[in-house]
VEXNUSE-105738 format. One record per residue (C-alpha): residue in three letters; x, y, z. Coordinates in pm, whole numbers, always signed. Layout:
! VEXNUSE-105738
<pt voke="Ala" xx="X" yy="Y" zz="Z"/>
...
This chain:
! VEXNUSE-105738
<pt voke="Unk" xx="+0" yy="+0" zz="+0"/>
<pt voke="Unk" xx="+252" yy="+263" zz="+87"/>
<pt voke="Unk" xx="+451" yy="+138" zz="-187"/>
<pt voke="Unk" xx="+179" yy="+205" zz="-443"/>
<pt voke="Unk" xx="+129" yy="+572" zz="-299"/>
<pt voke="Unk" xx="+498" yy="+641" zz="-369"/>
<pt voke="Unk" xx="+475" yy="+540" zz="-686"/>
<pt voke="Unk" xx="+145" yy="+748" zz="-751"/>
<pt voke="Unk" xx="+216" yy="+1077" zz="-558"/>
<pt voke="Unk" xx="+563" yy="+1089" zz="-439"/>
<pt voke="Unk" xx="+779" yy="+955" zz="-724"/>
<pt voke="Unk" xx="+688" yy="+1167" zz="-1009"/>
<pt voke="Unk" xx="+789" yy="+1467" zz="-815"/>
<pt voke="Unk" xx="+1167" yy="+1558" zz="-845"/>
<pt voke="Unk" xx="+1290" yy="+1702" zz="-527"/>
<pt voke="Unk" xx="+1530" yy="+1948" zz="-637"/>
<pt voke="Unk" xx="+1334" yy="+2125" zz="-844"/>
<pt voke="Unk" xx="+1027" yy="+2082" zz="-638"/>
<pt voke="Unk" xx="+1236" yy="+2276" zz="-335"/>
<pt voke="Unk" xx="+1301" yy="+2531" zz="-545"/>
<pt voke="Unk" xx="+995" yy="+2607" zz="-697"/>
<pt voke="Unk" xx="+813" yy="+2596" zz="-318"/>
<pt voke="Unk" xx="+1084" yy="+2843" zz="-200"/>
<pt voke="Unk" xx="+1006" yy="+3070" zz="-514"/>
<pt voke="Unk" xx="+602" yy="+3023" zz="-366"/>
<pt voke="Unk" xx="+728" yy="+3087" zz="-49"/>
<pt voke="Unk" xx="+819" yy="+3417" zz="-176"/>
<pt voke="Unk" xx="+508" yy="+3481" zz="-351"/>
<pt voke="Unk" xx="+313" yy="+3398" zz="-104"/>
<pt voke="Unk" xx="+514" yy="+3658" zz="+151"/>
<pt voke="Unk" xx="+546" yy="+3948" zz="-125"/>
<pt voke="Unk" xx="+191" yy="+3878" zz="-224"/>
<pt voke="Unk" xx="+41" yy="+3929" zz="+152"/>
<pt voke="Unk" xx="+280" yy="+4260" zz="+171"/>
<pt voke="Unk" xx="+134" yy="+4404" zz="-152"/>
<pt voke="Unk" xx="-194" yy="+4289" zz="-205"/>
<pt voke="Unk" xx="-375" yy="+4106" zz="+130"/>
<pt voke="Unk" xx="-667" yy="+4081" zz="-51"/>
<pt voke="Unk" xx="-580" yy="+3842" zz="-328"/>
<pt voke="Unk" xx="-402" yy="+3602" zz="-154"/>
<pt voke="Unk" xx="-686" yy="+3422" zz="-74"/>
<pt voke="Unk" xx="-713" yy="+3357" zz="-491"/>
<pt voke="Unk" xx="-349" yy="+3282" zz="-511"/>
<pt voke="Unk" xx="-377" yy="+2987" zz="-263"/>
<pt voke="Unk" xx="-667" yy="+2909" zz="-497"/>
<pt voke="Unk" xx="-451" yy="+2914" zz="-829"/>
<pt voke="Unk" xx="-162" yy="+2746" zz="-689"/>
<pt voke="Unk" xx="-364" yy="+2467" zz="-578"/>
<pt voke="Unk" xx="-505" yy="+2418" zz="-920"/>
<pt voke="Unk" xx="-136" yy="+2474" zz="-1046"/>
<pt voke="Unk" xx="+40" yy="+2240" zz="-855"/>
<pt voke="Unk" xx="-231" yy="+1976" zz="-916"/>
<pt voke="Unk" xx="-157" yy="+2015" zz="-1297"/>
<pt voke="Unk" xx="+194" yy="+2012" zz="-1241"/>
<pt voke="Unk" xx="+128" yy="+1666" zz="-1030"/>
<pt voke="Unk" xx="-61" yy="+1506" zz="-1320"/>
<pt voke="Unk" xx="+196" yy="+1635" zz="-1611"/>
<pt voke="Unk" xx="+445" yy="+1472" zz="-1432"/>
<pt voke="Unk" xx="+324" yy="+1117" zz="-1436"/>
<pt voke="Unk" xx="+262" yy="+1155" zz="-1813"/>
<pt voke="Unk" xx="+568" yy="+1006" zz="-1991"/>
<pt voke="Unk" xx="+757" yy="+1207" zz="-2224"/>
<pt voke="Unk" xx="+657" yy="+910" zz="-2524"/>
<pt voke="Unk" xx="+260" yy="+1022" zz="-2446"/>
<pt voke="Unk" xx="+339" yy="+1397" zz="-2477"/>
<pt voke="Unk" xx="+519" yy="+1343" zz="-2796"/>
<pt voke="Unk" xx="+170" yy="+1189" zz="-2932"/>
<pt voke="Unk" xx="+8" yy="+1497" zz="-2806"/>
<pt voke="Unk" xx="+203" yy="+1723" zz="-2993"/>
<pt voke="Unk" xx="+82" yy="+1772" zz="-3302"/>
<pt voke="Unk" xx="-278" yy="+1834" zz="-3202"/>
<pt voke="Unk" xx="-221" yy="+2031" zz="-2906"/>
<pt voke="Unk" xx="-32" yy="+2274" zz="-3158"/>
<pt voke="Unk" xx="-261" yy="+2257" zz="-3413"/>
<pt voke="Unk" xx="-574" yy="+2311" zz="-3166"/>
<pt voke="Unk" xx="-347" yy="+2657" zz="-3062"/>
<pt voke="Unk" xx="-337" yy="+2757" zz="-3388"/>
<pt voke="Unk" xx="-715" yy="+2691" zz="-3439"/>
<pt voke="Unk" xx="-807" yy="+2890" zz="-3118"/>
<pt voke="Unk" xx="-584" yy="+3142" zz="-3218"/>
<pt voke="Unk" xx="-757" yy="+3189" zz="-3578"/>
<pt voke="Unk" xx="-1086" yy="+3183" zz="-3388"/>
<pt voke="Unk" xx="-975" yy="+3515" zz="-3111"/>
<pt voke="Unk" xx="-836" yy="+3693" zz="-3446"/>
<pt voke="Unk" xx="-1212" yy="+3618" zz="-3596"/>
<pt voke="Unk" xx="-1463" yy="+3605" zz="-3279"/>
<pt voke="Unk" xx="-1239" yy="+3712" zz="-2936"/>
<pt voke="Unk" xx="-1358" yy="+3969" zz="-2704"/>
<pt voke="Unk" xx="-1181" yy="+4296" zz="-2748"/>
<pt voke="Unk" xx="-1015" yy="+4390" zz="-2420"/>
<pt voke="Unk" xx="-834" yy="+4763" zz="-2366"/>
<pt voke="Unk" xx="-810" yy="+4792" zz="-2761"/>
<pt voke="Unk" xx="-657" yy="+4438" zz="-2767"/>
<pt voke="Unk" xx="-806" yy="+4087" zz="-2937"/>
<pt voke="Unk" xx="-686" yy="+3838" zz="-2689"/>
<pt voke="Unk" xx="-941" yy="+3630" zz="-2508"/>
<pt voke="Unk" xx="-1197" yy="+3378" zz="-2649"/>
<pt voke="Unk" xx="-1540" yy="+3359" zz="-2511"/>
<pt voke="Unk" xx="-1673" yy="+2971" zz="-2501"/>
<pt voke="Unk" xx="-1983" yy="+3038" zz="-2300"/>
<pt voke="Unk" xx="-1899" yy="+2813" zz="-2025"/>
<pt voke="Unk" xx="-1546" yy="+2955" zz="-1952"/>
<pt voke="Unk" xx="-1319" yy="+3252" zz="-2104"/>
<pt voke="Unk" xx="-996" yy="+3138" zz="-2195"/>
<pt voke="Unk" xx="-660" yy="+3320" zz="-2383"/>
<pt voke="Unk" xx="-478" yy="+3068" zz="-2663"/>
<pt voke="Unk" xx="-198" yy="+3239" zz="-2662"/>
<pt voke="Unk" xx="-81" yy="+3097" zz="-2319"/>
<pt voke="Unk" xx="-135" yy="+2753" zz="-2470"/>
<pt voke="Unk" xx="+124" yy="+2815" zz="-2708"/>
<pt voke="Unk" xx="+427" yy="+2846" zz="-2473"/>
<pt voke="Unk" xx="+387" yy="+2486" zz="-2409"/>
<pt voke="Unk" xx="+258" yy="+2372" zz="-2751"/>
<pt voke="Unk" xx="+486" yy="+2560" zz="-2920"/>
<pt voke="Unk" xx="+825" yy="+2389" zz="-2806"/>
<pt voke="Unk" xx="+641" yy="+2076" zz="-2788"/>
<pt voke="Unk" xx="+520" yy="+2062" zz="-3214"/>
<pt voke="Unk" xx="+896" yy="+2169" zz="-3285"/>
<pt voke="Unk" xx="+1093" yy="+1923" zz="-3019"/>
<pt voke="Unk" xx="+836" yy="+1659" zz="-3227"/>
<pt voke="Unk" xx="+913" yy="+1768" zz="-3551"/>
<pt voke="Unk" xx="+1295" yy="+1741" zz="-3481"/>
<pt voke="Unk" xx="+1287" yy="+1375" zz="-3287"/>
<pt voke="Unk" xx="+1075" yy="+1238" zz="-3629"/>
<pt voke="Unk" xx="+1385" yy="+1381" zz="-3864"/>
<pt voke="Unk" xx="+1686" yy="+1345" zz="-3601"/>
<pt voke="Unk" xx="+1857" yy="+1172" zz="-3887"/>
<pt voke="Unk" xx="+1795" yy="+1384" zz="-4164"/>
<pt voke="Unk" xx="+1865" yy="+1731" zz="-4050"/>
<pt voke="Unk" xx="+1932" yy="+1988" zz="-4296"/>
<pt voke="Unk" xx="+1903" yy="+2359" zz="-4376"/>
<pt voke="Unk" xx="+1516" yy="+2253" zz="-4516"/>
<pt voke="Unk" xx="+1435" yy="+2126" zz="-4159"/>
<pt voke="Unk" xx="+1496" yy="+2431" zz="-4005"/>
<pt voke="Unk" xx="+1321" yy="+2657" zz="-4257"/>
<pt voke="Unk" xx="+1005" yy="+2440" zz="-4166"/>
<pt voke="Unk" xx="+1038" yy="+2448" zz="-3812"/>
<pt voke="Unk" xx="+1096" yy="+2812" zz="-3857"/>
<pt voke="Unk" xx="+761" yy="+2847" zz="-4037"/>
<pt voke="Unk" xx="+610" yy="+2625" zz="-3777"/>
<pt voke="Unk" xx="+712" yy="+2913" zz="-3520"/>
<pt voke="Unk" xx="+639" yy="+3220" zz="-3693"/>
<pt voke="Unk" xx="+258" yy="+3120" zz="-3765"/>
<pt voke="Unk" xx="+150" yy="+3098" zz="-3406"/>
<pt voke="Unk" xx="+376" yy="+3429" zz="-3375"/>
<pt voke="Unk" xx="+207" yy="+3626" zz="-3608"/>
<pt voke="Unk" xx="-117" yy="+3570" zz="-3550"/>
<pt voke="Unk" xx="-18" yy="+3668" zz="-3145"/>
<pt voke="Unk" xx="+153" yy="+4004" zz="-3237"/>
<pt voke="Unk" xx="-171" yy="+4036" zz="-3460"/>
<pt voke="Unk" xx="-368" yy="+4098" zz="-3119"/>
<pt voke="Unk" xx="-186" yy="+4268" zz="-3040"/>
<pt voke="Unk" xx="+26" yy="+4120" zz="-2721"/>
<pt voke="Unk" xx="+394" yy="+4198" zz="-2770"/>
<pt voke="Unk" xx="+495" yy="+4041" zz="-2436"/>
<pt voke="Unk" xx="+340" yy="+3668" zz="-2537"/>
<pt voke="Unk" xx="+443" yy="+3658" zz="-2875"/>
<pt voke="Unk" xx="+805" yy="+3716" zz="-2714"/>
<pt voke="Unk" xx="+785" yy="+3452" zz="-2515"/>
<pt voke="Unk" xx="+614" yy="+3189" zz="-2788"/>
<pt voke="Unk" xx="+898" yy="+3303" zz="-3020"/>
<pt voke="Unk" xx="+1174" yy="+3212" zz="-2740"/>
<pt voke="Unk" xx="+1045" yy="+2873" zz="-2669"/>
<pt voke="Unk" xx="+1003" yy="+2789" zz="-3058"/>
<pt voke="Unk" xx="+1382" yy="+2957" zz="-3091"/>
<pt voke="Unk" xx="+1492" yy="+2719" zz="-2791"/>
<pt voke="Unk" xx="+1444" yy="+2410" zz="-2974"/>
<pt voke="Unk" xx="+1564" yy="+2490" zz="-3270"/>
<pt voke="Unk" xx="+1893" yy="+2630" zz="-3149"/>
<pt voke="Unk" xx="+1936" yy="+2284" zz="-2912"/>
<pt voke="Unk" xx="+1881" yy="+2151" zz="-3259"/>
<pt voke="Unk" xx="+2147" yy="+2239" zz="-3381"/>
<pt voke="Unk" xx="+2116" yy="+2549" zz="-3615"/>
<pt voke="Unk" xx="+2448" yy="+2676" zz="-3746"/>
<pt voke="Unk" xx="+2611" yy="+2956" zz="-3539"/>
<pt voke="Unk" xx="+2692" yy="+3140" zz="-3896"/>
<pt voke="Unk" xx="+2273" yy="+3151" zz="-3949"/>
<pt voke="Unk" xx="+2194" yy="+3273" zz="-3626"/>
<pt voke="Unk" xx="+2450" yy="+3554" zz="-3622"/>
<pt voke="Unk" xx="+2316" yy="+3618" zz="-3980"/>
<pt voke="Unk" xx="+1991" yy="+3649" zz="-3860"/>
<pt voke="Unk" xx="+2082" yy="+3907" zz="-3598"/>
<pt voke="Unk" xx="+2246" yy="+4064" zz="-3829"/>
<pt voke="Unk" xx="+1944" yy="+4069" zz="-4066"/>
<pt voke="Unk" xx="+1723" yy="+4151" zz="-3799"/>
<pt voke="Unk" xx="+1904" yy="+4441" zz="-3654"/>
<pt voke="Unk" xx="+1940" yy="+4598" zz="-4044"/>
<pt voke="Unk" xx="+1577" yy="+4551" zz="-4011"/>
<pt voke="Unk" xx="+1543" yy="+4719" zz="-3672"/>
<pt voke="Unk" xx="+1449" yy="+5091" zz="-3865"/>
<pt voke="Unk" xx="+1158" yy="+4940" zz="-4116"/>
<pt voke="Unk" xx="+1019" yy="+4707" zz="-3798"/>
<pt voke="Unk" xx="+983" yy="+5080" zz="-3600"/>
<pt voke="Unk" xx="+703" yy="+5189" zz="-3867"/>
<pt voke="Unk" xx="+525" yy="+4818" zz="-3798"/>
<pt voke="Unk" xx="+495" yy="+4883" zz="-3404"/>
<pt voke="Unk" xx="+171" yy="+4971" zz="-3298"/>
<pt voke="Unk" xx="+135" yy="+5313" zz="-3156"/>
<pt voke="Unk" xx="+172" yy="+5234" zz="-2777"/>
<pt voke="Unk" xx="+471" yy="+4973" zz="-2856"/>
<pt voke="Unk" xx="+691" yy="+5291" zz="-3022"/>
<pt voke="Unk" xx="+564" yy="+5464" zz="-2692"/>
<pt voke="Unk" xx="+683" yy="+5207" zz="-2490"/>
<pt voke="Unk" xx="+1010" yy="+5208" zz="-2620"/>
<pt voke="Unk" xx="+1022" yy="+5588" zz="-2593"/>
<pt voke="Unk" xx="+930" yy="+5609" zz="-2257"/>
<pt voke="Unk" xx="+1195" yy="+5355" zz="-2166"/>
<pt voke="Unk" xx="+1476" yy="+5597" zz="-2339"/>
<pt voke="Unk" xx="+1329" yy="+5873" zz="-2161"/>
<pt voke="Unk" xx="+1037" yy="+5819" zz="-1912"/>
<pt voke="Unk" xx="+1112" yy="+6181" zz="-1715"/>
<pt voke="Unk" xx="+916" yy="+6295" zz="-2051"/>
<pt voke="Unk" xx="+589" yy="+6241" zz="-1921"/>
<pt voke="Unk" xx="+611" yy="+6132" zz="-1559"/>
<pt voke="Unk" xx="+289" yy="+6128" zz="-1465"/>
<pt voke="Unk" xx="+151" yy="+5946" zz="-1758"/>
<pt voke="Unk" xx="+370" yy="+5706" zz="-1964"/>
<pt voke="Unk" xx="+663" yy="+5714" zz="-1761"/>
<pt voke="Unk" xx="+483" yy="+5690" zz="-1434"/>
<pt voke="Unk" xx="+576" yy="+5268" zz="-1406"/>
<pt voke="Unk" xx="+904" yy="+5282" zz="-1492"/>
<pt voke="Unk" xx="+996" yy="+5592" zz="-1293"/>
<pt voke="Unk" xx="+795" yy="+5462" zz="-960"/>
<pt voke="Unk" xx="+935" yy="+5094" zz="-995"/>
<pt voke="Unk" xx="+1300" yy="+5238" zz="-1032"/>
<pt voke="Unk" xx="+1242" yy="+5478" zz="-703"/>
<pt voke="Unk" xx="+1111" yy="+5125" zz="-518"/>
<pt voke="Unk" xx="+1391" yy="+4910" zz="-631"/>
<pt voke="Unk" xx="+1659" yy="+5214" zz="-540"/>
<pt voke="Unk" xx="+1498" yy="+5281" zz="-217"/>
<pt voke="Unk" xx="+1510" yy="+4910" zz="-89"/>
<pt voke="Unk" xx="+1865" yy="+4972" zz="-32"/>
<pt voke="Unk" xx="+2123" yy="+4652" zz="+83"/>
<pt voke="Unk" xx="+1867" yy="+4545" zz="+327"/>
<pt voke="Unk" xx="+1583" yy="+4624" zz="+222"/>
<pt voke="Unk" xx="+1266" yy="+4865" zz="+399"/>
<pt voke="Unk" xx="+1145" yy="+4532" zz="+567"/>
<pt voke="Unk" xx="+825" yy="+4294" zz="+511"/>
<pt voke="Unk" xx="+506" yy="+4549" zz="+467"/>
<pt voke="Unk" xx="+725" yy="+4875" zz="+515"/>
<pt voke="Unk" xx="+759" yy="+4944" zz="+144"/>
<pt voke="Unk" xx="+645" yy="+5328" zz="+63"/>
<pt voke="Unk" xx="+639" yy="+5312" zz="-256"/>
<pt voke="Unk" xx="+383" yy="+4970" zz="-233"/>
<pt voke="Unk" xx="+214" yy="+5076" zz="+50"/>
<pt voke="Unk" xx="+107" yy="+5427" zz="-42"/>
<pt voke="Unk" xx="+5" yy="+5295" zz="-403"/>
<pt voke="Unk" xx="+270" yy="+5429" zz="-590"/>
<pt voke="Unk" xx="+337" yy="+5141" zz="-779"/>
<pt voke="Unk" xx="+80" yy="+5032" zz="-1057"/>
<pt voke="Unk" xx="-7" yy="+4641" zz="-1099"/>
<pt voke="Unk" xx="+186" yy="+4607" zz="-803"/>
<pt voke="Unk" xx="+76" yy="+4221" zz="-757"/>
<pt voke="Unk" xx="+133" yy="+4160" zz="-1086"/>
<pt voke="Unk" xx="+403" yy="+4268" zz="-1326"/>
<pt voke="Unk" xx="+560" yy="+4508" zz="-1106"/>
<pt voke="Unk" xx="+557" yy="+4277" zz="-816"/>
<pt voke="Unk" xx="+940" yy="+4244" zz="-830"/>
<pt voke="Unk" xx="+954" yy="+4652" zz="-735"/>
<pt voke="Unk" xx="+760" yy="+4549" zz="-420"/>
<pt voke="Unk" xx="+995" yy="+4283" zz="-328"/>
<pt voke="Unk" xx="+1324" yy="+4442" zz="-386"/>
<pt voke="Unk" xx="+1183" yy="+4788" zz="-164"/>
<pt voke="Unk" xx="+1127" yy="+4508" zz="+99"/>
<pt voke="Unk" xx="+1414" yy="+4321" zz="+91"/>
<pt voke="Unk" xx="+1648" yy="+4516" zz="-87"/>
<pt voke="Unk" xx="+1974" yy="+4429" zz="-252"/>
<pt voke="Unk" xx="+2023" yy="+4087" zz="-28"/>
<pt voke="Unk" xx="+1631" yy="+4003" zz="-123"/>
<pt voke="Unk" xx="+1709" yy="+4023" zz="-496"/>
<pt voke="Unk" xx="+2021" yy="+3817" zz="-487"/>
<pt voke="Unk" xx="+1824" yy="+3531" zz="-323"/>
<pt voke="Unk" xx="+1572" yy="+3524" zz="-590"/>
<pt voke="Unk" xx="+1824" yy="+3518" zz="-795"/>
<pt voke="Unk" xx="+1991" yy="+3227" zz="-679"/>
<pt voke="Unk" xx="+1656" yy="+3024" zz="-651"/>
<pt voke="Unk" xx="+1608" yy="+3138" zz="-1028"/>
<pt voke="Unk" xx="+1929" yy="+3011" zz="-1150"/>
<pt voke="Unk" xx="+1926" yy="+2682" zz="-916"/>
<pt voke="Unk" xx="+1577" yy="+2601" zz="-1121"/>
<pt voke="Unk" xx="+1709" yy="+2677" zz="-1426"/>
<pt voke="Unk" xx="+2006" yy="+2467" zz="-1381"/>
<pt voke="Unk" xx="+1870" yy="+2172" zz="-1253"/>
<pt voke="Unk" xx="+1597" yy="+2236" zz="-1543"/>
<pt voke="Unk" xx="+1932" yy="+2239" zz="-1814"/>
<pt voke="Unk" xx="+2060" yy="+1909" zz="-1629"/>
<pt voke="Unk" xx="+1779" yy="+1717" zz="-1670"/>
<pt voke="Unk" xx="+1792" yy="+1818" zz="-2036"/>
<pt voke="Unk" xx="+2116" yy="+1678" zz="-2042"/>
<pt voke="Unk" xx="+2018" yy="+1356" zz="-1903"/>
<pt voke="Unk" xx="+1699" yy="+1286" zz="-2098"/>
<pt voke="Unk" xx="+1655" yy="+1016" zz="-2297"/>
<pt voke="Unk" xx="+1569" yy="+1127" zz="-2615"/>
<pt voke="Unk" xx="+1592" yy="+1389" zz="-2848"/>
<pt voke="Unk" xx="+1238" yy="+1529" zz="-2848"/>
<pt voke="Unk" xx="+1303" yy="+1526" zz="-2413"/>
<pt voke="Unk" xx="+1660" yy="+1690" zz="-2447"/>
<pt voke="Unk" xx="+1511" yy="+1946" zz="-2678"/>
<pt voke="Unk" xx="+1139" yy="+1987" zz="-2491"/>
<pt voke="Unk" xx="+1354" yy="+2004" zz="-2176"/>
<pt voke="Unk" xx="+1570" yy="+2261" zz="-2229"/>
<pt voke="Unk" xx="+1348" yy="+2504" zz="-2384"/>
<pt voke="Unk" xx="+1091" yy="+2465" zz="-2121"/>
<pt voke="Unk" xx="+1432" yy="+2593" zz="-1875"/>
<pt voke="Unk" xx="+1481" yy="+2863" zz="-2081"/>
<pt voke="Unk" xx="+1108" yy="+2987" zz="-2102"/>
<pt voke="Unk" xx="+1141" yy="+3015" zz="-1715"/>
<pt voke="Unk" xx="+1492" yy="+3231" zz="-1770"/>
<pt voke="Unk" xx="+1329" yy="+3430" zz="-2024"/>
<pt voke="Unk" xx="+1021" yy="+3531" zz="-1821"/>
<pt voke="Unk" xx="+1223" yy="+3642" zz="-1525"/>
<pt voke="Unk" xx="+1475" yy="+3826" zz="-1753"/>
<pt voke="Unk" xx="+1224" yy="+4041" zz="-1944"/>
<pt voke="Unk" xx="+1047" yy="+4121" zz="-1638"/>
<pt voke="Unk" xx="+1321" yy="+4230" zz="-1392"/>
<pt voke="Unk" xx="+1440" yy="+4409" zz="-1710"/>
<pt voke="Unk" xx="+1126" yy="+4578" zz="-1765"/>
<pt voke="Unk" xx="+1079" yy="+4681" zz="-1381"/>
<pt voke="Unk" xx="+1467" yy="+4817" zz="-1339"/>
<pt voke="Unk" xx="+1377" yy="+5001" zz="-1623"/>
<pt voke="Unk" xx="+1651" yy="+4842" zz="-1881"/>
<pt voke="Unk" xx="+1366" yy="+4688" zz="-2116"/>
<pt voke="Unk" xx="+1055" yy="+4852" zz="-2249"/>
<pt voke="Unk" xx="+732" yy="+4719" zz="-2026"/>
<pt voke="Unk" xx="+575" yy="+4463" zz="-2190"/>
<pt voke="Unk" xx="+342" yy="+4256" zz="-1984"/>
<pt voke="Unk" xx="+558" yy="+3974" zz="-1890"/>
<pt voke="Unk" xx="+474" yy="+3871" zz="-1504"/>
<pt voke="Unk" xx="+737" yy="+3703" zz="-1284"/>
<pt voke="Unk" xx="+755" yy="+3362" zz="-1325"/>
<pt voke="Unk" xx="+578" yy="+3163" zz="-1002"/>
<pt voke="Unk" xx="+593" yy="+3501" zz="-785"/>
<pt voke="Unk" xx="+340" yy="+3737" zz="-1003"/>
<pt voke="Unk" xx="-36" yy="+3730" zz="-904"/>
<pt voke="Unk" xx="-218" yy="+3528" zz="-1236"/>
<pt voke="Unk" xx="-394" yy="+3192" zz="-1304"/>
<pt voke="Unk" xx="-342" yy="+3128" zz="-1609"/>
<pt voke="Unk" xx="+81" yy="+3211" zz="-1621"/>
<pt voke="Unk" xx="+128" yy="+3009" zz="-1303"/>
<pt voke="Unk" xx="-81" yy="+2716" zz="-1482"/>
<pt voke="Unk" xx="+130" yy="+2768" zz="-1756"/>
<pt voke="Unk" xx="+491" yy="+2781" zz="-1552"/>
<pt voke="Unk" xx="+388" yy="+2467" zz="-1356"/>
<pt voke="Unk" xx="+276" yy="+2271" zz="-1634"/>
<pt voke="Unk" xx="+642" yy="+2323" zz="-1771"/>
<pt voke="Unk" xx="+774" yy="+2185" zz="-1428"/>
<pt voke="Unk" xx="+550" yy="+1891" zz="-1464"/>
<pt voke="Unk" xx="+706" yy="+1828" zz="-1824"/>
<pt voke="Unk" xx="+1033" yy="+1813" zz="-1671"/>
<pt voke="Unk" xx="+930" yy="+1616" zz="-1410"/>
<pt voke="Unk" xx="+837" yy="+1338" zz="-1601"/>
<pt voke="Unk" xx="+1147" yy="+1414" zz="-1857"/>
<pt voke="Unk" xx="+1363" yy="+1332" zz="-1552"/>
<pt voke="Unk" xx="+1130" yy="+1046" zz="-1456"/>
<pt voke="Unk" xx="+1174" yy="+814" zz="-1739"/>
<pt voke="Unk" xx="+1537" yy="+910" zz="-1851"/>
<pt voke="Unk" xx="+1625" yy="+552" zz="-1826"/>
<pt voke="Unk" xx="+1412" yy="+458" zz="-2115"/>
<pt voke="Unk" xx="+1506" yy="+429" zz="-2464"/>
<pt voke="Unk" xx="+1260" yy="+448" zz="-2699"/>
<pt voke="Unk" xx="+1253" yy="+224" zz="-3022"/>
């Protein structure tokens, strides 16, 4: 009997990574009663759902999820269609689908399905790799992409476009390609300014300069900056953040939760997160390392690098050395449907680390 438990509940879970994700909750869970009382009730409430997904993922073995794949990705790119036709219009943006009995946004399905089609479509030609491959995995990625940015929501179509990148770089792609497509893409850089939607160039201006309009468009940027400056070494202490406190900071819970945190617990604060971030992500890299397969070694180690992106963009975006764009903290940042989304990863690597024994024929 206790035997059989193990094996249901205890021995998908990998206990590195599971310490390191409930320290990161830890810290949501302290940050989150500091900046916003009234919604941790809901958090408890979405990290219960969360970590039951995560619990389930992980007993599904990496040969099952391969099978999945392909209509997982193609079911994105059907919802997707279906917001830029029918979705309800939100703050001038297309991004959420209305099925009558629940409300749901594609696009966060895609930063699982994405590197999950592509890690497929690599494992069934792992023999045959050529320059061809990658132009069709590259078209692959920039479909889902498109018709993201089309909604417009700059800050998911980044992160769909990393975790389609991730794969195909652990696939191999030439070095000489991908510097030629920076290249490319930075040439590029002055024609792509006139394609930005008005509040995206805005964005980007604000970042260069937000003292322009401090009360309006530079108001996040400026208040975030004062919060992280003002936390000092130390930090203000749990609760004692001004700049949270008195309201200064917008989406506080949310994207700009990392402002909160650092006014709290200052410079010594940050560099723990830190550490729990990169622990994650390197236990993340070494189970991609040990996996057993190509389509695991590839799923693996983009999922790891999803998790780096997220909290690089958004501590970016809140020290004010990216432009904001919408991207919450991964596993600290008040939101349902990201946490779902972060935890299903973990579950995925889980069960990557799980069956790395077996060979597949």
């Amino acid at each position: 009997m206790i035997r059989e438990l193990w094996s249901k509940f205890v021995a998908p879970i990998d206990g590195p990574l599971m310490a390191f994700l409930g320290l990161l909750i830890l810290l949501a869970l302290i940050t989150m009663a500091s900046a916003s009382p009234a919604r941790l009730t809901t958090l408890l409430a979405h990290l219960a759902i969360a970590l039951t997904i995560m619990r389930i993922v992980a007993q599904i073995p990496p040969q099952r999820l391969m099978y999945l794949a392909l209509p997982i990705y193609v079911v994105g790119v059907l919802l997707l269609v279906a917001v830029a036709l029918f979705g309800d219009i939100s703050k001038g943006a297309r991004r959420w689908l209305d099925l009558g009995f629940i409300r749901i946004q594609p696009s966060e399905l895609m930063k699982i399905a994405m590197p999950l089609m592509l890690a497929w479509y690599f494992q069934k030609r792992e023999s045959m790799l050529r320059l061809r491959e990658y132009f069709i995995a590259t078209l692959l990625l920039l479909l889902p992409v498109a018709l993201i940015v089309r909604q417009p929501d700059l800050g998911t179509s980044i992160l769909v476009l990393s975790s389609g990148f991730f794969v195909i770089f652990f696939a191999g792609l030439p070095w000489k390609i991908i510097l030629g497509l920076g290249a490319a893409a930075a040439s590029a850089a002055p024609f792509a300014w006139h394609l930005l939607h008005d509040y995206q160039r805005q964005r980007i201006l604000t970042l260069l300069d937000p003292e322009k309009d401090p009360l309006g468009k530079g108001f996040h940027i400026i208040q975030s900056t004062i919060a992280i400056g003002s936390g000092g070494i130390l930090g203000k202490g749990w609760g004692q953040g001004t700049q949270a406190q008195l309201e200064f900071i917008p989406e506080r819970h949310t994207d700009f939760i990392f402002a909160v945190y650092s006014e709290e617990f200052g410079l010594i604060g940050n560099l723990a997160l830190l550490v729990l971030y990169a622990l994650l992500i390197g236990r993340g890299l070494l189970i991609a390392a040990n996996a057993a397969t190509l389509f695991s070694r590839l799923l693996a180690g983009a999922i790891t690098l999803i998790f780096f992106t997220y909290a690089f963009v958004n501590m970016g975006m809140v020290s004010g050395i990216l432009p904001v764009v919408g991207v919450p903290l991964p596993f600290v940042s008040y939101g349902g449907t990201a946490l779902v989304t972060l935890c299903l990863g973990i579950g995925i690597l889980m069960s990557i680390h799980k069956n790395r024994m077996l060979v597949q024929k």
